[in-house]
C-alpha positions as CSV (number, residue, x, y, z in Angstrom):
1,X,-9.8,6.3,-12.2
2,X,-6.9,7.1,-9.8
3,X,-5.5,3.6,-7.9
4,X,-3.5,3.7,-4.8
5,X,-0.2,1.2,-4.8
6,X,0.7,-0.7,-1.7
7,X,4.4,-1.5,-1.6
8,X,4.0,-5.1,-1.7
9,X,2.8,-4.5,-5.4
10,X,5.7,-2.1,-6.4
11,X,8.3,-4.9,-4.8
12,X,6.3,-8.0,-6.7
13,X,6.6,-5.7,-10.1
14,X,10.2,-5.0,-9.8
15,X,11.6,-8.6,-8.3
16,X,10.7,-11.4,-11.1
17,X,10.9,-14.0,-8.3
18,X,8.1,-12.8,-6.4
19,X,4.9,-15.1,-6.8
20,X,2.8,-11.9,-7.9
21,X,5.4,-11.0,-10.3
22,X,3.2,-11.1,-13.4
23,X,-0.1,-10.1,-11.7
24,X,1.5,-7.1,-10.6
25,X,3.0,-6.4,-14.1
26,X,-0.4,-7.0,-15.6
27,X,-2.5,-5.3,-12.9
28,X,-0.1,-1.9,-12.9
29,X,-0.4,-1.4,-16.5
30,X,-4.3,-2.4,-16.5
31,X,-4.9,0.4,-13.9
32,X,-2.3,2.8,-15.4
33,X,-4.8,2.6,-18.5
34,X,-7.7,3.6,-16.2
35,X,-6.1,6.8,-15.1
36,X,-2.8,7.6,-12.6
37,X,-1.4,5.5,-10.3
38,X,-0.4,7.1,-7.0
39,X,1.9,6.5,-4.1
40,X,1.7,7.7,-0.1
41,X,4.7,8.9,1.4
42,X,4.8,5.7,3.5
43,X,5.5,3.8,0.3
44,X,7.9,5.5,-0.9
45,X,9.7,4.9,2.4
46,X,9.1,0.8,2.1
47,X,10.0,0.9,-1.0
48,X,13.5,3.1,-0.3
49,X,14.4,0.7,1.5
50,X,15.3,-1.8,-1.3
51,X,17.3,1.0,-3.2
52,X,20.8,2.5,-2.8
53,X,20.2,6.0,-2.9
54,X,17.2,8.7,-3.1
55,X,18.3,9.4,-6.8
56,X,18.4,5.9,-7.4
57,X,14.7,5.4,-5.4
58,X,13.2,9.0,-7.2
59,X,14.3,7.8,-11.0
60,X,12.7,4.3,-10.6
61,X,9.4,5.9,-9.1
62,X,9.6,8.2,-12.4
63,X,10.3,5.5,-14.6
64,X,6.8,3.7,-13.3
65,X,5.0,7.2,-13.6
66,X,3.8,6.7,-10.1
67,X,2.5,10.0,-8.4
68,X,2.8,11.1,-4.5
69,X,-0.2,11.7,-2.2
70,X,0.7,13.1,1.0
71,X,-1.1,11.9,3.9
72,X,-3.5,14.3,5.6
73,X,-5.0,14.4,9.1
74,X,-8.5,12.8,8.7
75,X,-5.7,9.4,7.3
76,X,-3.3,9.9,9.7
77,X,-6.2,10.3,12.8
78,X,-7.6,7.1,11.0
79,X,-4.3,4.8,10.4
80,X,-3.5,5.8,14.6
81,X,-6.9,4.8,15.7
82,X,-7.1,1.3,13.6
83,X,-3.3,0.7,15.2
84,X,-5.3,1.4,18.7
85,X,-8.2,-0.7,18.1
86,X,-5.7,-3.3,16.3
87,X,-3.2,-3.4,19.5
88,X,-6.4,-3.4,22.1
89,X,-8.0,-6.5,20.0
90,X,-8.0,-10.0,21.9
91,X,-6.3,-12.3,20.0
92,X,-7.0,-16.1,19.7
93,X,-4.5,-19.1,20.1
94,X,-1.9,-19.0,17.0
95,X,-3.1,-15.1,16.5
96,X,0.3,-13.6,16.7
97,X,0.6,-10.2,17.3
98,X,2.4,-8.3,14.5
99,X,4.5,-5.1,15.2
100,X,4.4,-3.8,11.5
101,X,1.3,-3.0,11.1
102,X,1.3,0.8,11.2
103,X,3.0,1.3,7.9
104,X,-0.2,-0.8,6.4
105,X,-2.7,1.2,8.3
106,X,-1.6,4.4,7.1
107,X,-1.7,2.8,3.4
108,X,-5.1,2.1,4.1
109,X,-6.8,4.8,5.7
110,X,-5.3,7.6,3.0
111,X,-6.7,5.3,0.4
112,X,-10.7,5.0,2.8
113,X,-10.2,9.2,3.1
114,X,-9.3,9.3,-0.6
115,X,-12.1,7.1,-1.7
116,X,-9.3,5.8,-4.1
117,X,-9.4,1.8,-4.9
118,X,-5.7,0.2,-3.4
119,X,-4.0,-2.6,-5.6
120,X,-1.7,-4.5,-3.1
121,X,-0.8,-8.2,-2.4
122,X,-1.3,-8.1,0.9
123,X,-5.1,-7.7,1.6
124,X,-5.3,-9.1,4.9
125,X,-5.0,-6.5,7.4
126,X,-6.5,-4.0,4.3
127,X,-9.9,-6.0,4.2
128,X,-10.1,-6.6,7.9
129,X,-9.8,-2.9,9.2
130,X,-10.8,-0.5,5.9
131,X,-13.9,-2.0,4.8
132,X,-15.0,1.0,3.2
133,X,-12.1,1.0,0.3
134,X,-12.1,-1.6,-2.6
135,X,-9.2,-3.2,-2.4
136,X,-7.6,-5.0,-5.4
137,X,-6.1,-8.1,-5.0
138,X,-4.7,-11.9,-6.7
């Protein structure tokens, strides 16, 4: 079975310091067993972010065997309508507001579209606004 890869996984896998080092570790090569593991284009982004270069960024996404999956309109039309319900929600005392959201959104509605299960760290705002994907989490 195919699994989707949030970028908080990829960052806990490759940083030994992170507190989901080793469930990462064990959880990407449990899954990688199952069938291929696949990336959106928004995580590649994230994750270019903690590299030097695109060759640098490319080779370490071969290296894990991860595959792309571009986004497609049904996700995209999905991810902006969550961020609009998300933005229009009434929040309680101590609910901050996060700006960030978007990137996490578009995660989740390629993997609701795809029907494919989505291993991340960060469940939270996953959970909450894509109850129709299984979401894999510590």
């Amino acid at each position: 079975m195919t699994t989707f890869l949030d970028t908080s996984v990829i960052m806990s896998a490759i940083n030994q310091d992170e507190p989901h080092h080793d469930w990462s570790i064990a959880m990407i090569e449990e899954r990688r067993a199952e069938g291929p593991l696949v990336i959106a284009d928004i995580v590649y982004s994230e994750f270019s972010a903690s590299m030097q270069t695109r060759a640098e960024t490319d080779a370490a996404i071969a290296e894990w065997a991860f595959e792309r999956l571009s986004n497609n309109d049904d996700a995209l039309f999905k991810a902006g309508q969550t961020y609009k319900a998300y933005r229009q929600k009434k929040r309680g005392p101590g609910e901050p507001f996060k700006n960030n959201v978007l990137p996490d959104f578009l995660i989740g509605a390629l993997a609701e579209v795809e029907g494919i299960p989505l291993l991340t760290t960060n469940e939270d705002d996953f959970i909450k606004y894509f109850p129709g994907i299984n979401v894999i989490h510590p």
